[in-house]
C-alpha positions in Angstrom: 121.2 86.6 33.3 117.6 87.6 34.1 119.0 87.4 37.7 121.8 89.4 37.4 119.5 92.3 35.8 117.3 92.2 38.5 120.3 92.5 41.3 122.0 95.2 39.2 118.7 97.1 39.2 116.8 96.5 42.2 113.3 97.7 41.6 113.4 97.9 38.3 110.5 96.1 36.0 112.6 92.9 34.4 111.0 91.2 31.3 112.0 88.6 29.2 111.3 87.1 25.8 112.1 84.3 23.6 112.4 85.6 20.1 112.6 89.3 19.0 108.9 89.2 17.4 107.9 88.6 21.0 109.7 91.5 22.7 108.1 93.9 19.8 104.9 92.6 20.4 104.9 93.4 24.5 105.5 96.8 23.2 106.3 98.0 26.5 105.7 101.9 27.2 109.2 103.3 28.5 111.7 100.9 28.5 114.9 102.5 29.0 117.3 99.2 28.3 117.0 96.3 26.0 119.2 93.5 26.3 119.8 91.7 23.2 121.2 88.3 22.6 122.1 88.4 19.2 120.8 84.9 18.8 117.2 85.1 19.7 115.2 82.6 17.5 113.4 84.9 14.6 116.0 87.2 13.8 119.4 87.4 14.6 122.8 89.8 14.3 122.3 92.6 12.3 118.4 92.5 11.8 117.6 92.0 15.3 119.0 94.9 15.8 117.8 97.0 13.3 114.3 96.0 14.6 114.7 96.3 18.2 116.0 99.9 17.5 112.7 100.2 15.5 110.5 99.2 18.4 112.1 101.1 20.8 113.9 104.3 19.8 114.9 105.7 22.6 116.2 102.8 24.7 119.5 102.2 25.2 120.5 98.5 23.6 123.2 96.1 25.2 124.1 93.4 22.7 124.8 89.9 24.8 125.8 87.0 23.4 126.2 83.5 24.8 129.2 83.1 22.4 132.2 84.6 23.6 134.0 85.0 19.8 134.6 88.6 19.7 134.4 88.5 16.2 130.6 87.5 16.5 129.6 90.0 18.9 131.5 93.0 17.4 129.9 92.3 13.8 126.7 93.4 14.4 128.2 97.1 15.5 130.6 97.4 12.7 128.0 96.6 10.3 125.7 99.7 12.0 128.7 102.2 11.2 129.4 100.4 7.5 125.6 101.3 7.1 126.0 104.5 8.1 129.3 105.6 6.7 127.8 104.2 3.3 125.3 107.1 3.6 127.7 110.0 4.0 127.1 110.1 7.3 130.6 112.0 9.4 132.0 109.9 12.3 130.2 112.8 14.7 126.7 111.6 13.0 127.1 108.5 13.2 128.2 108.0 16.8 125.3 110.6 18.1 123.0 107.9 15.7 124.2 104.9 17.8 125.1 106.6 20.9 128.5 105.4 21.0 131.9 108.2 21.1 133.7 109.4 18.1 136.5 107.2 18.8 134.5 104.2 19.0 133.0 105.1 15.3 136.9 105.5 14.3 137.6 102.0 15.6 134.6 100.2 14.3 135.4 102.1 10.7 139.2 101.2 11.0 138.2 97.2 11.3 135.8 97.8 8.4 137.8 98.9 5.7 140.9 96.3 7.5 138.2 93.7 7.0 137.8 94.6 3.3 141.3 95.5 2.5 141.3 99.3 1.9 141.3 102.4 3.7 138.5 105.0 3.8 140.5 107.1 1.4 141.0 104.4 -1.2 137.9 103.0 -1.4 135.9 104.2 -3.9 139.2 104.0 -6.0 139.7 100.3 -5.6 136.1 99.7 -6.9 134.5 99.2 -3.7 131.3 100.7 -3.7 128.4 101.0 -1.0 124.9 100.9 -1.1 123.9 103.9 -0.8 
């Protein structure tokens, strides 16, 4: 893959690391893209994520996985929206949060409340409450 990023983006700076705790510690000043296997030894799925969005706010994050179960690699994103929907936050907020459209919010949201067998509507009347 490293050689594949370096093609796609001739010039660019190309770094690697073996776990997440690693890429925070580079700390490197203005990186634009972070690709993330959602596997990385130290942390993995939804907290790898959550920190590498810490440790660098304004790059743009590509989950990779070496697993090719949709399932797996769509988890992590549907989680993100559950997080954020259990906050109030409106489909608008939450896809200018993740930097994703509207209609990928809706989708994510739609497999979510599939996933726990409700809609959004009947949610909080089925007894299924969020963390708020």
């Amino acid at each position: 893959m490293l050689e594949q990023a370096r093609a796609a983006f001739p010039g660019a700076h190309v770094d690697t690391a073996g776990s997440v705790v690693e890429a925070i510690e580079r700390g490197s000043v203005g990186v634009d893209i972070v690709m993330l296997d959602l596997g990385l030894p130290g942390c993995a799925g939804i907290e790898a994520l959550t920190r590498m969005r810490a440790a660098y706010p304004e790059a743009r994050i590509v989950v990779v996985s070496a697993t090719e179960e949709r399932a797996v690699i769509l988890a992590a994103r549907q989680m993100q929206v559950l997080r954020l929907l259990s906050r109030g936050l409106g489909n608008k907020e939450i896809a200018q949060s993740l930097r994703i459209a509207k209609d990928t919010v809706k989708q994510h949201a739609k497999a979510v409340y599939a996933a726990l067998g409700v809609t959004g509507r009947t949610a909080e009347r089925r007894g299924i409450k969020f963390d708020r």
